[in-house]
C-alpha positions in Angstrom: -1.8 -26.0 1.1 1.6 -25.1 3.3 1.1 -22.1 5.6 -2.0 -20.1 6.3 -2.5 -16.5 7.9 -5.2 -16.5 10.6 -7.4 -14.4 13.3 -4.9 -12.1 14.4 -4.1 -10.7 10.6 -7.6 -9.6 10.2 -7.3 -5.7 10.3 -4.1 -5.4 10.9 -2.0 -6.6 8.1 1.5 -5.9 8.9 3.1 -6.8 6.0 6.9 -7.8 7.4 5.4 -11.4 6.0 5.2 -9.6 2.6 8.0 -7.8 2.5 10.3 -11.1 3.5 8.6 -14.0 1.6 11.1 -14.6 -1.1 8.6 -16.2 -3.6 6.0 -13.0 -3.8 3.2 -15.4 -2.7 1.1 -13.3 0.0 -1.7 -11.5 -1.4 -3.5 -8.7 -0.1 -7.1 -8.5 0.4 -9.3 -5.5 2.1 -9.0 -7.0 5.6 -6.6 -9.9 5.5 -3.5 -11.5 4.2 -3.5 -14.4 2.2 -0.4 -17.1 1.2 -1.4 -18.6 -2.2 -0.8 -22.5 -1.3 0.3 -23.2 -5.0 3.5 -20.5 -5.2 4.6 -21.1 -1.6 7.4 -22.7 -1.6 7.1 -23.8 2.0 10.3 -21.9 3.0 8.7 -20.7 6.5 10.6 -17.4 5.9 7.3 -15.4 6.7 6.6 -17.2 10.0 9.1 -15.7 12.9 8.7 -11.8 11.0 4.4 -12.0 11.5 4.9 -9.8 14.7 0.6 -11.0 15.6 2.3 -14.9 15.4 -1.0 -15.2 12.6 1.4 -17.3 10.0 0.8 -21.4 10.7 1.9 -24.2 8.7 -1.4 -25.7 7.7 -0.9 -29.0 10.2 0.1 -26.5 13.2 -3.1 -24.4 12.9 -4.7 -23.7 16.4 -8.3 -25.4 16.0 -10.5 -22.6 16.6 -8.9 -20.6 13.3 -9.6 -23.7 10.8 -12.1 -22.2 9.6 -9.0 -19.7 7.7 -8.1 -22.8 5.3 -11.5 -22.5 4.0 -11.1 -18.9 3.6 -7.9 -19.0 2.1 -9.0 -21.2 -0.9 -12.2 -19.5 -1.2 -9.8 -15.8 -2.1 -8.1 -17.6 -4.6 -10.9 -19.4 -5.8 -11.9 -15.8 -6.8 -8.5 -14.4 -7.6 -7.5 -17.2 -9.5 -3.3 -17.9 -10.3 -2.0 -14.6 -11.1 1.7 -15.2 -10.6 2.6 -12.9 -7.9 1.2 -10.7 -5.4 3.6 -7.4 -5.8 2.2 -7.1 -9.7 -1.4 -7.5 -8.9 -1.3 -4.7 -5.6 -4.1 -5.1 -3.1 -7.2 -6.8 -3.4 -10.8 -4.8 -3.0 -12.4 -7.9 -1.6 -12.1 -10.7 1.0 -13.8 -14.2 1.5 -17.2 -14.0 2.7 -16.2 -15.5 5.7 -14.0 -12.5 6.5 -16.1 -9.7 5.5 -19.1 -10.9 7.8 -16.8 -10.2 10.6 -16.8 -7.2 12.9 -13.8 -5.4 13.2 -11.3 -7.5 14.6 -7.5 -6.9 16.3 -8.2 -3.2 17.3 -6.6 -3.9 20.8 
């Protein structure tokens, strides 16, 4: 895996990351972002446009959000290797561990 999208993406889902990723590699999902660890080409173009600072290289993740690594591979364990996110559109569903949350980053 290369970079992951954390906490403060939940419900708020920008989308600069999106719109500058060169590689179409961030997926939508109903409450979150995901980077799909196998097309990322680890260019770190996404990181310093995320204007909630939720984009972390996988090493550099704070240690309460580790949990998002699990979560990550657990969206694409559903959604599978569809060869890029602006083709496929939003998702209708999230990992388990993101849907039991309340609402999160509703300042």
């Amino acid at each position: 895996m290369t970079y992951v999208i954390a906490q403060p993406c939940v419900d708020v889902m920008d989308r600069a990351c999106v719109e500058e990723c060169p590689v179409d590699c961030i997926y939508e999902g109903k409450r979150s972002l995901y980077i799909h660890p196998d097309e990322c080409v680890d260019c770190g173009a996404c990181e310093p446009v995320c204007p909630t600072e939720a984009i972390f290289y996988e090493d550099d993740l704070p240690d309460e959000w580790e949990d998002y690594i699990d979560f990550n591979v657990a969206f694409f364990d559903e959604l599978g290797d569809p060869g890029g996110a602006a083709k496929l559109g939003p998702q209708d569903f999230d990992p388990e561990g993101i849907t039991r949350m309340p609402p999160q980053n509703q300042g």
